[in-house]
Structure formats: structure tokens, C-alpha cells
C-alpha positions in Angstrom: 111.6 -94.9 13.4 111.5 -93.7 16.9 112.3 -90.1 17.8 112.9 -89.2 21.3 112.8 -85.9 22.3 113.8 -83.7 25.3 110.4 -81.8 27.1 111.4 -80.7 30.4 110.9 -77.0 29.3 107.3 -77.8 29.5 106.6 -76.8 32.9 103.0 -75.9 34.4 102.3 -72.5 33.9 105.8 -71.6 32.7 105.8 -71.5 28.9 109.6 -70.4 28.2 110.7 -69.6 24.7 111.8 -73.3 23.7 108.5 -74.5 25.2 106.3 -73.0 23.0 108.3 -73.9 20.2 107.7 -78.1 21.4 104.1 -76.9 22.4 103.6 -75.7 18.6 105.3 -78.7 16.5 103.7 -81.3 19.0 100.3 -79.7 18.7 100.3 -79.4 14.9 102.0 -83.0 14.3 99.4 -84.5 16.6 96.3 -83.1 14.2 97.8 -83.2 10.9 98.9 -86.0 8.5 103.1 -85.8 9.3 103.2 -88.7 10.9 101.8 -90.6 7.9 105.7 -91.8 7.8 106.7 -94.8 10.3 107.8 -92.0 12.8 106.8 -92.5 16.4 107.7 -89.4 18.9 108.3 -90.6 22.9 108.9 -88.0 24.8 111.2 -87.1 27.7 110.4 -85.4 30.8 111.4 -84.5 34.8 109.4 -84.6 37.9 108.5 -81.0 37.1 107.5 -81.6 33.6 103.9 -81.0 33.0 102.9 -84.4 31.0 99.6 -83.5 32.0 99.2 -80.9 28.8 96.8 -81.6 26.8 99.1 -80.7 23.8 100.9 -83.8 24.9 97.7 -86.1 24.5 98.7 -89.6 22.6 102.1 -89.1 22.7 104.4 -91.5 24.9 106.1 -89.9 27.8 108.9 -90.8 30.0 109.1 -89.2 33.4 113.0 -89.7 34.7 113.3 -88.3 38.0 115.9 -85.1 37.7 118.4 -84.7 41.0 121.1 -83.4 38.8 121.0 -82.1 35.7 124.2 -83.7 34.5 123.0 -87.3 35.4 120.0 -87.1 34.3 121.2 -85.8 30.4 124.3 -88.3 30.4 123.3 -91.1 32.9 119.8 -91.8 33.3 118.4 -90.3 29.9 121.0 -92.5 27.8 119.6 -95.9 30.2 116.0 -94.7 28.8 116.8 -93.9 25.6 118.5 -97.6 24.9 115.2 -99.2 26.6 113.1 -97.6 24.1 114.8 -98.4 21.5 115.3 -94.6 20.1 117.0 -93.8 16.5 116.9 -90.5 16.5 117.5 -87.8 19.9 116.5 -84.0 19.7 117.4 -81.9 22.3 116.4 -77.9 22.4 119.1 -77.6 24.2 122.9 -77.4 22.4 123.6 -80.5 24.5 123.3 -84.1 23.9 123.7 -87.4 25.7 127.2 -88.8 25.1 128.3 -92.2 23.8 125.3 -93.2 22.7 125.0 -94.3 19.2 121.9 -92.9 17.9 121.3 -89.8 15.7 121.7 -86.7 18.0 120.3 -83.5 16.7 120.6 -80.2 19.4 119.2 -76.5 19.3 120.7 -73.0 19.8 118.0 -71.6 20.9 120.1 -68.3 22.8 123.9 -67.7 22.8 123.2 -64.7 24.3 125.5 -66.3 27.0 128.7 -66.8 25.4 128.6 -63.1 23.2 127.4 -60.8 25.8 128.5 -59.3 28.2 128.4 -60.1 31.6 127.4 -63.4 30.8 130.8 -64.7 28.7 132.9 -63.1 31.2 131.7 -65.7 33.7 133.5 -68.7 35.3 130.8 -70.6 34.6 130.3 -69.3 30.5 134.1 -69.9 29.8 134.6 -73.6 31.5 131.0 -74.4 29.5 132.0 -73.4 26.6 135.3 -75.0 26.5 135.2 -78.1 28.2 131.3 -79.1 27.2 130.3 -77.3 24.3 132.5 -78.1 21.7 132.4 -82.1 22.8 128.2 -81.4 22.6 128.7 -80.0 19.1 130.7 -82.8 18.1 128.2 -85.5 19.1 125.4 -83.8 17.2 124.9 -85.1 13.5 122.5 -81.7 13.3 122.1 -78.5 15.2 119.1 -76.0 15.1 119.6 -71.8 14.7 116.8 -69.7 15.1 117.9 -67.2 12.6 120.5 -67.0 9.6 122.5 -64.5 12.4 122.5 -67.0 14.9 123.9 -69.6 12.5 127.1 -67.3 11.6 127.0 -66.9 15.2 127.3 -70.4 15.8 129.8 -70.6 12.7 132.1 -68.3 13.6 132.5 -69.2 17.9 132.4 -72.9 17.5 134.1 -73.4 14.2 131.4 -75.7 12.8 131.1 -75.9 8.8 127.4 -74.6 7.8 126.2 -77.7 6.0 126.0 -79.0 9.5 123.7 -75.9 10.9 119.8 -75.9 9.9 117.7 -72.5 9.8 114.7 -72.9 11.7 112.1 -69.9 12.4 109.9 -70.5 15.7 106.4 -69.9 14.8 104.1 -67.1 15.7 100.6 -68.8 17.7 97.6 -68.4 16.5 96.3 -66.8 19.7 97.9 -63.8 18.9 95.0 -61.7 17.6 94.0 -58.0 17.9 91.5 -58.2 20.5 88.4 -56.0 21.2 88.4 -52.8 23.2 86.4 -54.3 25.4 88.6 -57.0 26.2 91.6 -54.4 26.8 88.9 -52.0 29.3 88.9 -55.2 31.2 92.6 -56.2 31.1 93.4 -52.7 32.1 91.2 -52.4 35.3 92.6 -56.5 36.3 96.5 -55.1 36.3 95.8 -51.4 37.3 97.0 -49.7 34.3 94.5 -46.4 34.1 96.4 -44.3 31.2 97.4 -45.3 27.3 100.6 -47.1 27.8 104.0 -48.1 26.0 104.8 -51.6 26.6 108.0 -54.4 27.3 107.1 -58.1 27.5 110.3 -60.2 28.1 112.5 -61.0 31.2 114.7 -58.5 33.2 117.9 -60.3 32.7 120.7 -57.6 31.6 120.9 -58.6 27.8 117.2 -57.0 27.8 118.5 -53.8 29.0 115.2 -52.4 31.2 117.7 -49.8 32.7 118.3 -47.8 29.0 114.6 -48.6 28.5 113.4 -46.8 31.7 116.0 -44.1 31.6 114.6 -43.5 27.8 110.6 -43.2 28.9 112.1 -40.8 31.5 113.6 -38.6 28.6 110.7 -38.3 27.1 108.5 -35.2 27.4 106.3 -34.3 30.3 103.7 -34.2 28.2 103.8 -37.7 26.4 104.9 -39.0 29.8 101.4 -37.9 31.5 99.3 -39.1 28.9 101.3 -42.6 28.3 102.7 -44.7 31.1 105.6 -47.8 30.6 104.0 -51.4 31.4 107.0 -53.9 32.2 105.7 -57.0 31.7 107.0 -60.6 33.1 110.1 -58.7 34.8 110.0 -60.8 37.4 111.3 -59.3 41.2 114.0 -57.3 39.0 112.4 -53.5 41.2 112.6 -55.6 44.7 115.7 -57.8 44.3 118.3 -54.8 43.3 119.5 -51.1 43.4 119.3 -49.8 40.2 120.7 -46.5 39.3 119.1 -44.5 36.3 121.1 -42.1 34.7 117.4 -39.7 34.8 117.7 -40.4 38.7 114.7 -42.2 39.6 111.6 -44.6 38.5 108.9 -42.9 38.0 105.3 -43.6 39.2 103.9 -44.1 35.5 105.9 -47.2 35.6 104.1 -50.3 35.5 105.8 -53.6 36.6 104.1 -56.7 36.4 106.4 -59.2 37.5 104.1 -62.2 35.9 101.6 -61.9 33.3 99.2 -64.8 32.4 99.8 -66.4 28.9 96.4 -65.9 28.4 96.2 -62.1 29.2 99.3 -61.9 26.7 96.9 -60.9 23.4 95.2 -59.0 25.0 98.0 -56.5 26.6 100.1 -56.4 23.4 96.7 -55.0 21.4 96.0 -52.7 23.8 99.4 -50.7 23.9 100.3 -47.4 22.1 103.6 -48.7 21.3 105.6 -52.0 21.9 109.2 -51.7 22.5 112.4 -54.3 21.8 115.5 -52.7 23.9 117.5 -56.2 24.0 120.8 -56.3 23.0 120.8 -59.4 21.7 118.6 -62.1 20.8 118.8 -65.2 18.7 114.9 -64.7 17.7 112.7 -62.3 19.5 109.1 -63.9 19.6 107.7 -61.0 21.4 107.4 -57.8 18.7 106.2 -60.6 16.4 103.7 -61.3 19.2 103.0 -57.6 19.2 102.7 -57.3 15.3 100.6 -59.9 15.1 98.2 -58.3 17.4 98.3 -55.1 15.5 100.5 -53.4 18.1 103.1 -51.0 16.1 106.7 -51.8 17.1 110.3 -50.2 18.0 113.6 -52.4 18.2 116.6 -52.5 18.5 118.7 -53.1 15.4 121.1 -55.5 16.4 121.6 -59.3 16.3 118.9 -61.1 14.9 116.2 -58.4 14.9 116.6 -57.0 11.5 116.1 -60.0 9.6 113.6 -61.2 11.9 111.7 -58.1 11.8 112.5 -56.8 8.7 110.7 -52.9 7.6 107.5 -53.4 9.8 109.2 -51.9 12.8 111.3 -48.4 13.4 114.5 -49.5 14.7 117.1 -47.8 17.7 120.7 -47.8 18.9 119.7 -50.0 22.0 123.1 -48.6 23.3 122.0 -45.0 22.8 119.4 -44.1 25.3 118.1 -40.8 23.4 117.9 -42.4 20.4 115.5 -45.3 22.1 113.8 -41.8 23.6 113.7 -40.3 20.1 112.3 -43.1 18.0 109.5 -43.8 20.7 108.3 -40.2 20.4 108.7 -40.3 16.6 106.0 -43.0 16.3 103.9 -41.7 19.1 103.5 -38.6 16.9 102.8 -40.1 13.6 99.8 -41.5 13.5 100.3 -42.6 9.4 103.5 -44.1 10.6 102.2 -46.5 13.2 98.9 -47.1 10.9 101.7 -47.9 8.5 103.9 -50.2 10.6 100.9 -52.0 12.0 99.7 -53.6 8.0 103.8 -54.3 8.0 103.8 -56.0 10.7 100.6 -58.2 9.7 102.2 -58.8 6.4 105.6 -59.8 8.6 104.2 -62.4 10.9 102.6 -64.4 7.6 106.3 -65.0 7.6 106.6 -67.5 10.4 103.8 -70.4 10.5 103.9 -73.3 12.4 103.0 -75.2 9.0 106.9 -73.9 7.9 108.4 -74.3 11.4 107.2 -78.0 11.6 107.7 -78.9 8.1 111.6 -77.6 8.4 111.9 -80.0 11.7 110.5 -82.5 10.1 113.1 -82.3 6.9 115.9 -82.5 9.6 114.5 -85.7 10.7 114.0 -87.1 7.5 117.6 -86.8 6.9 118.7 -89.7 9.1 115.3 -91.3 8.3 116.3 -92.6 4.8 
């Protein structure tokens, strides 16, 4: 049984979401006995692929040269996919190559796009959804939700009958590990961060709602604000590229953007803040407070979407629409110290929850199905 599947979200030094989901299940199949079946996994890349990863070692990969992103998933992948003789296609993407008849399994990895605002309101969002969506959806035998949420999500917008929907939980990496004070003394002085700080780790796009975040740190008192500054982590240019008006007036200098932050210096960051917080308004997921749990790091989040199951009680959970409650909670946990001592063994109990043994073996049931 050959099983192609879809790579180009492994980029060099750009490990998105969906790419360290493929990093995880290829690394664990590769060293453990699931491929004892007759199951052989070619996998599909672009010209910015990096099929150099070690994580991809003794796996076959095809490099199709992308131009356009249409071609490439309807045209030239379904050429390659016939030549190698593929049964089964998995995409991490809810799209699929057309007339092709093979097994065609797709992922929801984010529909923040077609339930949030701005995004749905968007030319682009609404011809998507209408037009490519529900044909994608119908040409996949499977799909792949994140979370229970996301799959009544997925229900309710496209229609689709819940037998056809599989519950898959990314896995938490094993790198994530409370590291030494020593190792945070270091990390501090490489990104400039001299006091205690409060910490983001996620994009700036307007789903993760940095504004209500910032204007919330500025709310706080004077008092927590000199001893604990706001790190802003992998925000990209979002403090060069736009105005941004703050309800508290201004960003103030205990405000730490770093626009990139090195995978590796990830562990390291989350163990050394105070207090890691979750303002997004939506997510299908939410890797990064699990990140932040697993590395000890006590956690406040917002209490919608996905987050509460994810999550569960090893966090203290906001209105993500109401700034002083995000203010409010912060300072709550900041002043109980039995609380976050409390939270942390929570949130070691909680990340137990999501292994990349259980993420792989749930993949691997999908496959099965059109295996037999």
C-alpha cells in the first residue's frame, strides 16, 4: 500500500503548526514498528520544501516544482501521484487533488478563516468556501479535526455527517521541558529581556488579538508593570508594518517584541516566564499553552473555541473580548503563588494527554480504514 502525502509545510527554518504535526508522525513511524504493515509513505514536496530534514531520512520524496499553487495541487501532483502508483493521498490541507481515483483523506487544521471575523467577510473567504471547499470536501473519503469543537465546526458550516470527520489531537514534543535557570539567565541576556516577564508565543494575525492583550498589560498596576515586562514572541513586523491604536493610548517600553524566535530557544523562553498568556479568539488547537505547560509555565486563556477542552482545569480562563477581565485574571495568578504552583502540576498532568504515540496511532487507524 502506497500512501502519498503532502510536505510542503516543511520549510527550512519555518516549522508552522501543520509542520510539526508531519515532523512528529514521520519521525516516530520512521523508529518504531508501524510500518510492520505493507505501508510505504512517498512524500510530496515544492522547491522550497526542506527534503533535506533529517526527520525525512529513508523516506521517498518527490520535489514538483510549484509556480502556482493551483497547478501544482490539481495538475502536476495528480501526473505524480499516478506515476507512483499511490492508493491512498493525505493532504493537511482541507484540499485534495480532483479526479483522481485514489483514497483522498484532507485536514482542518484552522477555520479560523471562514468563522472569524475579518477573515469570512473577505472576497477571497466567501468565493473559497463556496466554489472550492464544498467540491474538496466531497472528494475526501476522510477529513482530520484537531479537536471535538472543530469537528462540530466542520459539521455544522459544511453540512458533512460526523462518521465522515476523525478527531485527531496534535502531539505535544518532547523538547518541551522545564529548563535550568541557568539556561533562562542566558536566554534572557541573547533577547534583551532584563526584568520577570509575562509572555505570548504565536503570530500577530487579528484572530490572536495582541491589541486587547497589550491594552490589558497596560491596565495592570504600576507596580506589577515595573517588576514584570510583556515578551511578544514570533509577532513578526506587526509594531513596524501598521498604526495600531490602544485604547490605554500607547505601547509601553516594557514591551518586548521579538518578531522571530528560534525553535530551539522555544523551551527555554516558555520556562522562564512568570505567566503565559492565550488571548486568541479562536483556535482549532492551540499548541502553544500546552507548550507552555509542559514546560512548567502556569497559563491564562481565553475560554473560547477549542481551548476549554483542549486545556481543560490546568489553566485560569478570560473573556478574550473583555480587556479587564484579561487584566484581572493576569494579576489574579501573579498574586497567588499556590495557584500558579497549582496550575503548573495541572498542566504537567494535561500535556500527558497528547502523545505522539496517540497522535500517530489515530492517523494510522484512518489509514487502515481504506487499507483492508
Amino acid at each position: 500500500m502506497k500512501i502519498g502525502i503532502d510536505i510542503r509545510e516543511l520549510e527550512k527554518n519555518k516549522l508552522t503548526g501543520i509542520g510539526r504535526f508531519l515532523v512528529d508522525f514521520l519521525s516516530y513511524c520512521s523508529c518504531s514498528r508501524h510500518n510492520e504493515h505493507d505501508r510505504e509513505f512517498i512524500l510530496f514536496g515544492n522547491q522550497h520544501t526542506d527534503t533535506a530534514n533529517s526527520v525525512l531520512e529513508g523516506y521517498k520524496r518527490v520535489v514538483i516544482y510549484e509556480k502556482c499553487r493551483l497547478c501544482w495541487e490539481q495538475i502536476q501532483l495528480r501526473t505524480a501521484l499516478k506515476k507512483q502508483k499511490i492508493d491512498i493521498f493525505y493532504s493537511p490541507y482541507p484540499k485534495v487533488p480532483l479526479y483522481q481515483k485514489i483514497k483522498k483523506i484532507s485536514s482542518f487544521f484552522d477555520l479560523t478563516y471562514l468563522l472569524v471575523e475579518p477573515y469570512k467577510s473577505r472576497f477571497k473567504s466567501r468565493i473559497y468556501k463556496k466554489w472550492l471547499l464544498d467540491i474538496y470536501v466531497k472528494n475526501s473519503e476522510k477529513i482530520v479535526a484537531l479537536s471535538d469543537k472543530s469537528k462540530e465546526d466542520i459539521m455544522n458550516l459544511l453540512k458533512i455527517e460526523p462518521d465522515k470527520i476523525s478527531v485527531i489531537y496534535p502531539s505535544v514534543s518532547e523538547q518541551f521541558l522545564p529548563k535550568s535557570e541557568k539556561e533562562i539567565a542566558v536566554l534572557r541576556k541573547k533577547y534583551g529581556i532584563e526584568n520577570k516577564y509575562l509572555l505570548y508565543v504565536g503570530n500577530s494575525n487579528p484572530h490572536k488579538n495582541l491589541v486587547r492583550l497589550i491594552d490589558a498589560y497596560n491596565f495592570l498596576s504600576e507596580d506589577i508593570k515595573e517588576e514584570y515586562s510583556l515578551v511578544l514572541a514570533g509577532v513578526g513586523s506587526f509594531f513596524n508594518s501598521q498604526p495600531i491604536n490602544f485604547v490605554s493610548g500607547h505601547l509601553p517600553s516594557t514591551v518586548y517584541p521579538l518578531p522571530f524566535i528560534s525553535d530551539n530557544d522555544l523551551p527555554t523562553l516558555y520556562s522562564g516566564a512568570a505567566v503565559f498568556i492565550f488571548p486568541s479568539l479562536y483556535e482549532g488547537f492551540g499548541l502553544p499553552p500546552l507548550e507552555a505547560m509542559a514546560c512548567g509555565c502556569p497559563v491564562v486563556s481565553s475560554n473560547t473555541s477549542s481551548m476549554p477542552e483542549i486545556l481543560g482545569d490546568a489553566c485560569l480562563y478570560f473573556n478574550p473580548c473583555d480587556t479587564k477581565d484579561i487584566s484581572d485574571k493576569i494579576e489574579q495568578l501573579l498574586k497567588n503563588e499556590n495557584m500558579k504552583n497549582e496550575l503548573r502540576q495541572r498542566g504537567f498532568e494535561r500535556v500527558k494527554l497528547y502523545t505522539v504515540e496517540k497522535m500517530t496511532g489515530r492517523l494510522l487507524e484512518v489509514f487502515e480504514c481504506f487499507e483492508k
